[in-house]
Structure formats: structure tokens, C-alpha cells
N, C-alpha and C positions, 0 to 999 in steps of 0.2 A: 334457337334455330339459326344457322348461318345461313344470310341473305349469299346471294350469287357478286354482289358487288364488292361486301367484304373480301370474299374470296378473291378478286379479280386485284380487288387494291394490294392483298397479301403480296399477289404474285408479281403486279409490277411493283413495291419495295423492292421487292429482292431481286429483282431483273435488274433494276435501276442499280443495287448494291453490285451485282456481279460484272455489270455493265464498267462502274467507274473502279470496279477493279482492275477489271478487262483494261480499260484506258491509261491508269494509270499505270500498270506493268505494258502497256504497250509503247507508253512515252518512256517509259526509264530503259527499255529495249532498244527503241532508236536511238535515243543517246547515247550509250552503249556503245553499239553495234556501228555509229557515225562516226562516235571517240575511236573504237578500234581500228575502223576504214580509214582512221586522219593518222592513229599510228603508224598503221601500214605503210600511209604514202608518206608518210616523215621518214620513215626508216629505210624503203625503197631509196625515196630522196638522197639522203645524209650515205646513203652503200653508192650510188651511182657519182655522188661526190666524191668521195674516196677512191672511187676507184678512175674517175677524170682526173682527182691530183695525182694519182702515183703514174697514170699514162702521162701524163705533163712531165712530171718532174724526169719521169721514163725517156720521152723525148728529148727535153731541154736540155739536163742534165752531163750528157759525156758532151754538148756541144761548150757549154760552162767551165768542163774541167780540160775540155783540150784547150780551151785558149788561157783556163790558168798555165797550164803547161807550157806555153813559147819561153824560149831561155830569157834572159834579162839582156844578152846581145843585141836578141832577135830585133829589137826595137829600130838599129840603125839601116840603111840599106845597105852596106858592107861593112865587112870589120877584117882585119888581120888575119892570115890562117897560121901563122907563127906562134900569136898569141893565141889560142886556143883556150879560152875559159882564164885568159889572165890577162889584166888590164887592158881587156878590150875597148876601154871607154876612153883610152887616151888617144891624142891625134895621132893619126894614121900616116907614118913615114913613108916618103918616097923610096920605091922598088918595092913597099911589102905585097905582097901576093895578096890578095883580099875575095874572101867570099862573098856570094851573095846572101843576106838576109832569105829565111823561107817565108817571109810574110813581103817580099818585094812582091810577087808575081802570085801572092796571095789571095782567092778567090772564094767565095762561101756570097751566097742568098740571105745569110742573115748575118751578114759582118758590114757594114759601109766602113771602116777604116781603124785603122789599129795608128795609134800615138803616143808618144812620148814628149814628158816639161824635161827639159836638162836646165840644171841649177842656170839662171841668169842668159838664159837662150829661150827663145820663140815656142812654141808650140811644133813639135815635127813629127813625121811621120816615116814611116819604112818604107812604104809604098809612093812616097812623092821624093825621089831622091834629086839633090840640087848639083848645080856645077861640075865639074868634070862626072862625077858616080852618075848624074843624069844620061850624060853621054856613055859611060857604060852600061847603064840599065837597058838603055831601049835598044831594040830591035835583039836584043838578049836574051834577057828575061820579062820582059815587059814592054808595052806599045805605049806610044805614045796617047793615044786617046785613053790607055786606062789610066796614065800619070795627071791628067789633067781633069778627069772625074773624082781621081783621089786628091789634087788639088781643088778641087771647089768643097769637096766634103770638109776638108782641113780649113776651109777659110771661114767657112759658116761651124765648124766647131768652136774655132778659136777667140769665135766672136760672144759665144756661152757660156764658155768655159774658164774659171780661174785656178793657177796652179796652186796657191796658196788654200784657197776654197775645197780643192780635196785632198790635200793635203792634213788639214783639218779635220776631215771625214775618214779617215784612213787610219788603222790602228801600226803603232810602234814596233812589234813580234807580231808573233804568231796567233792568229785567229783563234779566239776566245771562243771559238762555236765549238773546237776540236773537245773543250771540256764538259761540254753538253754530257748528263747523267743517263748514264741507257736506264730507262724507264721502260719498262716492259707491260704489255699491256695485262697478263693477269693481277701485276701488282697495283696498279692503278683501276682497274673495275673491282677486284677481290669486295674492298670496300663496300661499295656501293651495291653488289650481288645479295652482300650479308646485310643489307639494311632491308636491300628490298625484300630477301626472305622474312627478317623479324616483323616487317610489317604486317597489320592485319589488311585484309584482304580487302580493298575500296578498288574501283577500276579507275580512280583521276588520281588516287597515289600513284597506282600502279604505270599509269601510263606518263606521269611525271617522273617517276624514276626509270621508266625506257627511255624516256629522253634525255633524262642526266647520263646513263650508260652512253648513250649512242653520244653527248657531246664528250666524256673521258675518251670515246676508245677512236673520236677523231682528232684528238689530243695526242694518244698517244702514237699513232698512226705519224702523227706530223712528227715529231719526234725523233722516230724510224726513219723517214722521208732527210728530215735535216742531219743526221746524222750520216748516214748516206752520203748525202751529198758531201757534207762537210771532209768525210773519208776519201773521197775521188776526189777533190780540189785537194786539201794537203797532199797526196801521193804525186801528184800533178806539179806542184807548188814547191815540190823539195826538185826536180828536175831542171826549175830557171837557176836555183844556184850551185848545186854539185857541191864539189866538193872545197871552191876557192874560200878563204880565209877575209878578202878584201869586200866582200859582196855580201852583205844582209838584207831579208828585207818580209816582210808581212804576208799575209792570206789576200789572196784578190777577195775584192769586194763590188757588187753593183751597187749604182747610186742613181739615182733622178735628177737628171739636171735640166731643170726645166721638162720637157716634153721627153730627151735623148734620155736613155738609156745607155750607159757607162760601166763597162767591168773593168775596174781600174786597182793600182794596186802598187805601193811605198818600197822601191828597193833604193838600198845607201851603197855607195859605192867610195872607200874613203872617206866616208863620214859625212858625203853630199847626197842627198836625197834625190831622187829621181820617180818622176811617177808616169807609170806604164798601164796602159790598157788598150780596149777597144772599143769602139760604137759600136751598138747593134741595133739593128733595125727593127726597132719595137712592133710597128705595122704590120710587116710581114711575118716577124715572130708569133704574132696575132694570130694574125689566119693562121697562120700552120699550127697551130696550137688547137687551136677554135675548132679546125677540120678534122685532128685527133680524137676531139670528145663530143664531136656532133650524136653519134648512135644513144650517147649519155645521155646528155646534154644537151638540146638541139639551138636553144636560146640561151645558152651561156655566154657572159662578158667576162675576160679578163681587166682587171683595171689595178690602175699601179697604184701602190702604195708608197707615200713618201713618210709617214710617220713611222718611229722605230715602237709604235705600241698601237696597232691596225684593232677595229672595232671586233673581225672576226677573225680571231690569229689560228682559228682551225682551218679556215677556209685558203690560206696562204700558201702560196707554192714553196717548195724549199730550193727551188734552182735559184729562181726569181723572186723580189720585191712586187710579186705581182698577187692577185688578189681575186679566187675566182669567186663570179655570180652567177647561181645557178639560170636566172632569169623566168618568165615565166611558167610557172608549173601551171600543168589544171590542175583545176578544181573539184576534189574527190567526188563521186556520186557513187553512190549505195548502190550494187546490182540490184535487181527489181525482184527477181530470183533467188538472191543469197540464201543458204541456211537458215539463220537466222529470222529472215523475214517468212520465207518459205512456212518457219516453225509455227510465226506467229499467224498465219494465213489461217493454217490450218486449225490452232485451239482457237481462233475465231470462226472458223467457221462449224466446230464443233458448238463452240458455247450457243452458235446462233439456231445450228438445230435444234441443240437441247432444248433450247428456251424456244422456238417453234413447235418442237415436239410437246414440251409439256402445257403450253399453252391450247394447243390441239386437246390433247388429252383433257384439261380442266374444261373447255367448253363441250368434247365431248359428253363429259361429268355432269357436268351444269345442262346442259338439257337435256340430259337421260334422267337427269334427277325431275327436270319440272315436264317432262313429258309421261313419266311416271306420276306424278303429282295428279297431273292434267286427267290420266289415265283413272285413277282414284275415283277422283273427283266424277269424271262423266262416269265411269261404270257404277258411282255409286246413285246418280242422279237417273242412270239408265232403270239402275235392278230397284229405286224405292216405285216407280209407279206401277209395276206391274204388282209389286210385291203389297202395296195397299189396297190394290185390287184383288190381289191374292186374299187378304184380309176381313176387306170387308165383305168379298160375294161369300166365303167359306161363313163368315157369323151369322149372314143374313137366311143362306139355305139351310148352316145347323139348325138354327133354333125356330126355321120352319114360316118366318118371316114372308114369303115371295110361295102367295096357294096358286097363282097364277102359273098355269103348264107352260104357255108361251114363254112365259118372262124368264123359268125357270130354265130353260132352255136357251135362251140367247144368254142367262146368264154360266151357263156352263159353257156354251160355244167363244164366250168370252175369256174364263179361265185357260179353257187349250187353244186361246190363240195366245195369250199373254204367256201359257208353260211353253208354246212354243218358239215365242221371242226370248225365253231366258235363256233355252237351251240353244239356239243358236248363238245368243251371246258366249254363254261357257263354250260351248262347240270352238268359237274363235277364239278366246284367248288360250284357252289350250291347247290350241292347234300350234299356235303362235310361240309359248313357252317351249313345245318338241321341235319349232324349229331354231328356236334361239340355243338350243341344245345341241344345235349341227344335226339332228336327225334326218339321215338321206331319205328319201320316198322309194319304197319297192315299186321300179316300174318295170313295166313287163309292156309285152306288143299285142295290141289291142286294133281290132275296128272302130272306127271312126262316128261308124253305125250303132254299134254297140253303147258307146259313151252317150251319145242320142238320147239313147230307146235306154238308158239307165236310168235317165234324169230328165227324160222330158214331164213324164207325168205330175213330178215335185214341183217344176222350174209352174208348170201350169197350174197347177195346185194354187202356187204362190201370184201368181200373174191375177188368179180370179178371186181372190183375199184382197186385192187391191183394186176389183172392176175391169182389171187390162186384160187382154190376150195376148198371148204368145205363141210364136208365127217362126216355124223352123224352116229353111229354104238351103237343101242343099239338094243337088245331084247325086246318082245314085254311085258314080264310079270315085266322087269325092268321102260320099260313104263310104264303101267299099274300101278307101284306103287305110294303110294302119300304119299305127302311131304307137312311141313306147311312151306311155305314162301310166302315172295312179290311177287309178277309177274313182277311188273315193277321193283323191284331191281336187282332181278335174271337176266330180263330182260340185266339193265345196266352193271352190273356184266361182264356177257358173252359178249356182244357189249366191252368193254373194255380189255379182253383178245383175242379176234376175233383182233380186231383194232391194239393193240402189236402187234401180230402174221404176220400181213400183214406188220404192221412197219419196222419190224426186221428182218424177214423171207422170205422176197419179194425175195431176192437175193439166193434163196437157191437153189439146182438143183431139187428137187423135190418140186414143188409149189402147197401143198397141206395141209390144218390145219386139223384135226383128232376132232373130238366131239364125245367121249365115251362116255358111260352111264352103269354104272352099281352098285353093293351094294357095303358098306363099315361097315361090321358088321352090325348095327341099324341104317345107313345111307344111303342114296342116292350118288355119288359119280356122278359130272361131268369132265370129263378130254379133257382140250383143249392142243392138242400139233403140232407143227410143225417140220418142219425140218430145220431152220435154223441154224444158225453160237451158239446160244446158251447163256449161261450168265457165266461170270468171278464168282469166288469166291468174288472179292469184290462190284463188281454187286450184289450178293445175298443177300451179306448181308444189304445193306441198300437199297434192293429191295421193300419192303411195307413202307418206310419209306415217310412222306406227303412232298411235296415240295424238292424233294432231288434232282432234276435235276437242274441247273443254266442257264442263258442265253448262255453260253459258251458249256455246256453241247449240251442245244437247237437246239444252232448254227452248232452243229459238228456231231450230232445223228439224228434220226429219229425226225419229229416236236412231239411234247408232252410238258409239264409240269412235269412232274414226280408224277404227282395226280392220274393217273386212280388206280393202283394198289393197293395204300394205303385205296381208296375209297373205292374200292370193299374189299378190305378185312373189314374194318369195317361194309358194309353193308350185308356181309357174318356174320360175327359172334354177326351181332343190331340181325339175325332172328335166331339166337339160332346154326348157322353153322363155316364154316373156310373156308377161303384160304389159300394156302399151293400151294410150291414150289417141286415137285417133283425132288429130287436129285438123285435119280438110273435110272435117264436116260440119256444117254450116247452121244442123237444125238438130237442136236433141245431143245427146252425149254419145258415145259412139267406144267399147274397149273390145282389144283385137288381143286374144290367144292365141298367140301358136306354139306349135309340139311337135316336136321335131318326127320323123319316117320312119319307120320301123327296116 
């Protein structure tokens, strides 16, 4: 026989087993699901970067290739118009006609000063013109207050800057970036596409190889970006020298010198080297920069790079030596709602019913089993006493034993009162089985009177079996009223709280049960009460409860099963009515039927 405990330990094993399965696919879900929410924002990330460089390099960029563009003239504050692209560089003869440089009255936000080293000469500039060209410049083409702003720039450049020093930094030809391989970006991820397909299927491969993808394809992005650029500085680059013969000279290049920022660049003229460019105003280039990819970027730093091999050469602008940082991102958090979590809400809160439901169902089980048990037990403890009595008065009067009339006479008034405790017994439990069958009660509409005058005679019958009377007290217009129910239930009903009453109450000083009658709102109300000793609180509570008495119980109580009450209440509420335990009475037990109006 399996105990109930066995049972109970089965069920939490396997709770516990579905539980840490539950937990464990619920931990390798968040991981998951955290891993895919951190590729997301990598990949967000690593797109709003790319698309901050190309808006940068967007901006920077024709500002880089016009100032590659100033001729190789441009540099002085006049030059000859005679000589027009031919040996502009030698000294300027008295009566030649002379232009003005376009970078004398040269203005831009993000230029502080354009300069030129001449072989074995000072540091000079276009915009700071000396000695007589002074006196032509101003009040001309230029003011005096702007000559003398571009004279302090020039004196604090010059103090930075060495012409040998970039001259050094500066290549011989033509810019070695022009030969840059166009690398295309299906050709550089192709690769890495075809790995990550042969891969078997893991999600930290998988999420390792988005991010290889995503660092190639801002690889080759950069690529594109310098490439670019590199094509608008040569087209730009071939315009300072035309088409003269005497004039050679390199790709402009920025440089770091110190803090300044320098787009400078190696033109020979005669085989003398001259080096041309301009300061830009890094600061401001900043901001303006910074302002472009605020919606990006909100915290991003540009910062310069002075090494020709930068830690993250994807992240590098291609106008500029400069070096973007995203700055700080937040910090992913899982919507609370996502799919994913959404999914697992719900097979948990499935598992938790299931395992609610079936735990319900097993204790169902478990005590339909021991209250069957229980049932057994008292019905077989009920039916042996009468059934020995059965026994021995039936051998004692066969065989003629008991010559006494008297004797033989209480001993038969003894048999039909013990045949009539069995049949009450069988009476309930079969009542009991048609209704666990769902069988409804044919009710029909009845007086009140009538149900009465059906059963009073029985109900007193039984009252004087016990020494008690029984005392009906209803009005005649409460008679009068009608009601739909069974007769014979109602009937059983009453016979089984009459029956209690005498059980229990026998011992009481007043041996008398009470049958009231009267309304309950839109109901019929009967009320059987006695005077006896009454019911405990925990009496009450598992008072309608079916088979709640045990053989021990049987044995030490009034004879019963613990079946009438439970009976009757169910065959009170098959006809649309209740039984009910009145608890504001103070003395004796007290239960109220009501049945619904006709």
C-alpha cells in the first residue's frame, strides 16, 4: 500500500527536477537574451560611429582640400602679374604690376594663419605683409588690426615650429595614400560571412563573429572615407602647380606640432625646397565638429593622434589625425517586457500552475482516499453492532431460548429499531452515491404545510425513540406559503437533523427539539434546534464535511458515519436551497433550511 507521504515525496522529486530545469533554461535565457541586448547596443554603437566619421570627414573634408588647393604663389602677399605662374618666386622688379595674394584678406573660423619657410629666410606669412607691400596692403585689401592679429599668430607659431623639423615629416612626390587598394567591403566580410555560416550554431560564436563583421566593415568604411579624401586633395594638389616645369612639389599633409595643428606641405622651386601651409584652429574645429555628431554621439571626444599607428585606426577620421571617442554609452538594461522574458513569464507561470494544479489534485486524491478509508472503517464499525444483535436475538428466539412474553417483545422492539438504523444508514449512503452521480432532484411547488404534515409524524416518532418531544411552531400564512422542492429530500433532510438532535441532545436538561418555520427574505426558512451540550469550533468546521467521522470517532460518539449532514446539505442546495449552521446561538445546536418561493 502506498502511504500518502511516499506520494507527496514522489511529487516534490519531480517538482524540484522541473523546478532546476525551469531555472536552469531560465539562466541560460538571460544570458542570451543580455548577450543579444549587448550586441544590439554594440552594433547600434559601432552604426552611429560610422556614421559620426563620415558626417565629420563630410564636414572637414572640402575645408582640407580647398586649402590643399591655394597655388604655391599664394603664399606671398604679392607676386608679379607679368609673370603669371612663372618664376613668381624671384624678386619683385621695380614698375611690375603686382597682385594681390588671395590669402592676404583671407578669412575663415577655422584658419588662424597660412605660412610659408623660404630657403635661409624667417618664418612668413601672406597675411602679415612687411615694408612697402605693408603700405599697400592696408586700407586695400586688409586693415591694419587684422595685420597685426596675424602678426602675433606668426610670432607664437614661429616660436614652435622648425623648418627642418617638417621638412623631415613631409614626403619627396606625391602622396603615397593616392595608392591606397580600393577594398571593397563585400570583398573583406565575404570571408568572415562564410565562417560564420560553417559555424555550428553556439550564440558567443555567433556574437563573436558580429563583432569581427562589424570591426572589418568599419575597416573598410575607413578605407572608402580615406580614399575620398585622398581623391579631393590630389585634384586640389595638381591646381598649386599647373602646368610650369620649374615647380614640384608633394601631397599636403597635417601634422601635430605640439598642441597646433599644421596642414603643411614640400613644394621645390629650382631645386629649393619651400614649405607651405596653414594653422588651424583645433578648438574650434572641435566644437564644430563635436556639434555635427551631437544627435550621434552626445559625449563624444575628438583627440589627436600623433602616432603614425593609433590603438584604434577604425575609429580615425580620414580628413584629420584626429581620433574619435564615442564617450560614455549607457549601460544596456533588458526591457522588463521583452519577448523573450514576456516568453519565459509565461511557461513559468504555466509550470507553476501545473505543479499547483497537480498538487491540488494529489491532496485531492489523498483525502478522498483516507476519507473513503475512514468511511469503511465507521460504516463497518456502524453495521457490526446492530448486526451482532442481529445475530444473537434471531438464535436466542429460534431456538426458543427467551419463554418470557415480555422479554420476547422488547427483544423484537429491539431488532426493528436496530433494522431501522441500518436502513437509515443504507438510505444515506445511497442517497449520497445519486448524488455524486450529479443526479438533479425533481422539484415541483409545494406548501410549506404540506412538507409539515408529511413528516411530522416520523420526525416525532423519532423524537420519542430518544424520550424528547418535538415542538413545530410556524404561522399559518408561513404554512401556507410555497416552495419548490423534493418532498422526499426535504423529507430526508429533516429525519437527519431530527436524528442528530436526539443523538446529541438526549442528555440535555430540557428534552425538547424546536421546528420553526418561518421567511428568510425570498425564502422559506426551517430551523431545527435543541438544547443540548452544542458543537466545538472545530466540530463546526468540518461539520458538512462527507465521511469525517472514523471508527474511533463512531466508537466514542453517538452511532453515525458522519454522512447525514454532508447529505443533506448537498440535497438542500441539488434543489436550489442551503443548509447552514447557525452560530448566534448560544445554547444547544441550532441548523436553518431554506427553499427557495414557488
Amino acid at each position: 500500500m502506498i502511504r500518502p507521504w511516499h506520494t507527496w515525496v514522489a511529487f516534490g522529486l519531480c517538482l524540484a527536477v522541473v523546478m532546476i530545469a525551469m531555472g536552469w533554461i531560465s539562466l541560460m535565457v538571460f544570458r542570451l537574451d543580455r548577450a543579444q541586448a549587448l550586441s544590439s547596443q554594440q552594433a547600434a554603437l559601432e552604426e552611429n560611429i560610422r556614421l559620426a566619421l563620415w558626417r565629420i570627414d563630410s564636414a572637414v573634408g572640402p575645408l582640407v582640400a580647398r586649402e590643399s588647393g591655394h597655388p604655391y604663389f599664394a603664399y606671398r602677399p604679392f607676386h608679379p602679374a607679368e609673370r603669371a605662374y612663372t618664376l613668381l618666386f624671384d624678386e619683385i622688379q621695380p614698375g611690375e604690376v603686382l597682385l594681390p595674394s588671395p590669402l592676404l584678406a583671407f578669412e575663415s573660423p577655422y584658419i588662424l594663419l597660412h605660412f610659408q619657410f623660404t630657403p635661409g629666410a624667417p618664418l612668413t606669412s601672406p597675411q602679415v605683409p612687411t615694408g612697402n607691400m605693408r603700405d599697400l596692403a592696408e586700407g586695400v585689401y586688409t586693415t591694419d588690426e587684422k595685420i597685426e592679429a596675424a602678426a602675433a599668430h606668426l610670432a607664437a607659431l614661429r616660436r614652435s615650429i622648425d623648418r627642418d623639423a617638417l621638412l623631415s615629416s613631409l614626403p619627396q612626390g606625391r602622396s603615397k595614400d593616392l595608392a591606397l587598394a580600393q577594398v571593397t567591403e563585400p570583398e573583406v566580410l565575404e570571408p568572415f560571412q562564410q565562417t560564420l555560416e560553417q559555424r555550428p550554431f553556439l550564440q558567443r560564436d555567433t556574437l563573436q563573429m558580429q563583432a569581427e563583421v562589424q570591426q572589418q566593415r568599419s575597416v573598410v568604411e575607413r578605407n572608402v572615407r580615406v580614399q575620398q579624401q585622398v581623391s579631393n586633395v590630389a585634384i586640389n594638389d595638381g591646381n598649386t602647380l599647373l602646368a610650369t616645369t620649374d615647380v614640384s612639389g608633394g601631397a599636403s599633409k597635417l601634422l601635430w606640432v605640439g598642441d597646433s595643428l599644421l596642414l603643411v606641405r614640400r613644394i621645390s622651386v629650382r631645386g629649393k625646397d619651400y614649405v607651405q601651409g596653414c594653422w588651424l584652429d583645433w578648438p574650434g574645429i572641435s566644437r564644430w565638429l563635436k556639434r555635427e555628431i551631437r544627435d550621434l554621439l552626445p559625449h563624444a571626444e575628438l583627440e589627436p593622434v600623433r602616432s603614425e599607428s593609433p590603438a584604434e585606426e577604425t575609429r580615425m577620421l580620414a580628413a584629420l589625425p584626429v581620433q574619435l571617442t564615442p564617450g560614455d554609452v549607457p549601460v544596456v538594461t533588458n526591457h522588463p517586457v521583452s519577448p523573450v522574458r514576456l516568453s519565459l513569464l509565461i511557461a513559468w507561470g504555466c509550470v507553476l500552475v501545473a505543479a499547483l494544479a497537480v498538487a491540488m489534485l494529489l491532496m485531492g486524491t489523498i483525502s478522498l482516499s483516507e476519507r473513503r478509508a475512514t468511511f469503511v472503517s465507521a460504516v463497518t464499525h456502524e453495521m457490526r453492532t446492530p448486526l451482532t444483535t442481529f445475530r444473537m436475538y434471531a438464535e436466542m428466539l429460534a431456538k426458543g431460548m427467551i419463554t418470557d412474553e415480555a422479554k420476547r417483545r422488547h427483544y423484537l422492539d429491539t431488532l426493528g429499531v436496530e433494522a431501522e438504523r441500518l436502513s437509515h444508514l443504507v438510505e444515506n449512503v445511497l442517497a449520497y452515491a445519486r448524488l455524486e452521480r450529479n443526479r438533479i432532484a425533481r422539484s415541483e411547488n409545494v406548501a410549506v404545510k404540506e412538507l409539515i404534515d408529511r413528516v411530522s409524524n416520523r420526525l416525532a416518532e423519532r423524537a420519542g425513540q430518544a424520550g424528547m418531544n418535538l415542538v413545530v411552531d410556524a404561522s399559518d400564512s408561513v404554512l401556507a406559503q410555497r416552495v419548490r422542492a423534493d418532498a422526499s429530500a426535504v423529507e430526508q433532510i429533516l429525519l437527519n437533523l431530527v436524528d442528530n438532535a436526539c443523538k446529541y441532545a438526549a442528555s440535555g436538561v430540557e428534552k425538547i427539539i424546536h421546528m420553526e418555520v418561518d421567511r428568510a427574505g425570498e425564502r422559506a426558512a426551517l430551523r431545527i434546534r435543541d438544547h443540548g451540550p452544542g458543537l466545538t469550533k472545530a466540530d463546526s468546521r468540518r461539520l458538512f464535511r462527507p465521511f469525517s467521522k472514523s471508527a474511533r470517532d463512531a466508537a466514542e460518539s453517538a452511532p453515525g458515519v458522519g454522512l447525514g449532514l454532508a447529505l443533506s446539505r448537498r440535497l438542500a442546495r441539488n434543489m436550489g436551497g442551503d443548509l447552514r449552521l447557525d452560530s448566534d446561538t448560544h445554547t444547544g445546536a441550532c441548523f436553518i433550511l431554506t427553499l427557495p418561493t414557488a
